[in-house]
C-alpha positions, -999 to 999 in steps of 0.1 A, spaced: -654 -44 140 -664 -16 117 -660 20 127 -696 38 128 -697 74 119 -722 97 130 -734 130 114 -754 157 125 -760 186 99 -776 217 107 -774 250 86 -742 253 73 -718 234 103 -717 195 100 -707 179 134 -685 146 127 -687 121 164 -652 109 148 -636 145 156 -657 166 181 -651 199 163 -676 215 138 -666 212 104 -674 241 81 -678 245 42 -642 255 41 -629 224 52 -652 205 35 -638 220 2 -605 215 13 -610 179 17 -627 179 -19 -596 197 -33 -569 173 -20 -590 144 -32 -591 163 -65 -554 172 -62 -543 134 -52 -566 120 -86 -546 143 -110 -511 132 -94 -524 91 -98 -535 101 -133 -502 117 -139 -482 89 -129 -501 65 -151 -496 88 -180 -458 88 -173 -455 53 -167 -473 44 -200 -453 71 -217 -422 55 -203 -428 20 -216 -434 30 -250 -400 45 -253 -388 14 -242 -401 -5 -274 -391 7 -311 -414 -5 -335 -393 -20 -365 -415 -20 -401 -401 -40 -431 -411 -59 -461 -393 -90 -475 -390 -81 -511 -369 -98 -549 -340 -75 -549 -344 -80 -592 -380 -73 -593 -388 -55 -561 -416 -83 -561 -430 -89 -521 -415 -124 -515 -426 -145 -481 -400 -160 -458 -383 -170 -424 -376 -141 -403 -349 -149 -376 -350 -121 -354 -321 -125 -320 -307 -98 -300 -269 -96 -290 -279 -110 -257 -297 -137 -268 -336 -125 -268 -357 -138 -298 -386 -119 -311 -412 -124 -331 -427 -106 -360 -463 -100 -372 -479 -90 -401 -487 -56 -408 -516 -59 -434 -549 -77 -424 -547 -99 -460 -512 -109 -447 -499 -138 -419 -476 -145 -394 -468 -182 -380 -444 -181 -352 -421 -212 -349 -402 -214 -316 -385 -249 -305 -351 -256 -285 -341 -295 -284 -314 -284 -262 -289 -252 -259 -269 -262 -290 -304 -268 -314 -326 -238 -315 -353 -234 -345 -372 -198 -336 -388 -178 -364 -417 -163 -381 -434 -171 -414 -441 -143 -432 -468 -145 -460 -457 -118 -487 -472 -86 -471 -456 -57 -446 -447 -71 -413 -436 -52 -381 -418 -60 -344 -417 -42 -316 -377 -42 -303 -359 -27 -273 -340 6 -287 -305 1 -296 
């Protein structure tokens, strides 16, 4: 059953049926500036928490390039952590691509890489 709330305003004292005291301005800005108060600590928290997960990911940049020539050159990219994560690259130039392959036939037979077109790529890692 919803609650009903009844108001009765006159001059500057609002009567509330909820609390059977007269409410004044005063408390009335009170009220406004916890709310206000409570929306800057949730948007601080958010800010925090987003700021926090982007320390947790280092963005790594490389090119695949001729060591002779110094000419851009596309290839696999096999990219495993010590632990035994795989990640995946992308490209980092809009004429460029990135085609990620990721198969396991069974624990011993594992094909996962990228195929990188011959243009910047980048992945996003855990630090370390």
């Amino acid at each position: 059953m919803a609650a009903v709330r009844l108001r009765c305003r006159l001059s500057r004292v609002e009567w509330s049926a909820e609390t059977h005291y007269p409410r004044t301005h005063r408390d009335n800005r009170l009220m406004k500036a916890r709310k206000f108060h409570l929306l800057v600590l949730a948007l601080f928290i958010c800010v925090a928490a987003v700021a926090a997960a982007a320390e947790l990911a280092t963005k790594l940049r490389g090119e695949i390039v001729d060591a002779a020539t110094g000419e851009s050159l596309p290839a696999r990219l096999y990219i495993e952590s010590s632990d035994g994560r795989w990640f995946f690259a992308r490209t980092a130039d809009e004429h460029g691509s990135a085609v990620t392959y990721s198969k396991q036939a069974s624990p011993e037979s594992v094909e996962k890489h990228t195929t990188l077109s011959a243009h910047p790529w980048t992945a996003e890692l855990p630090p370390g």
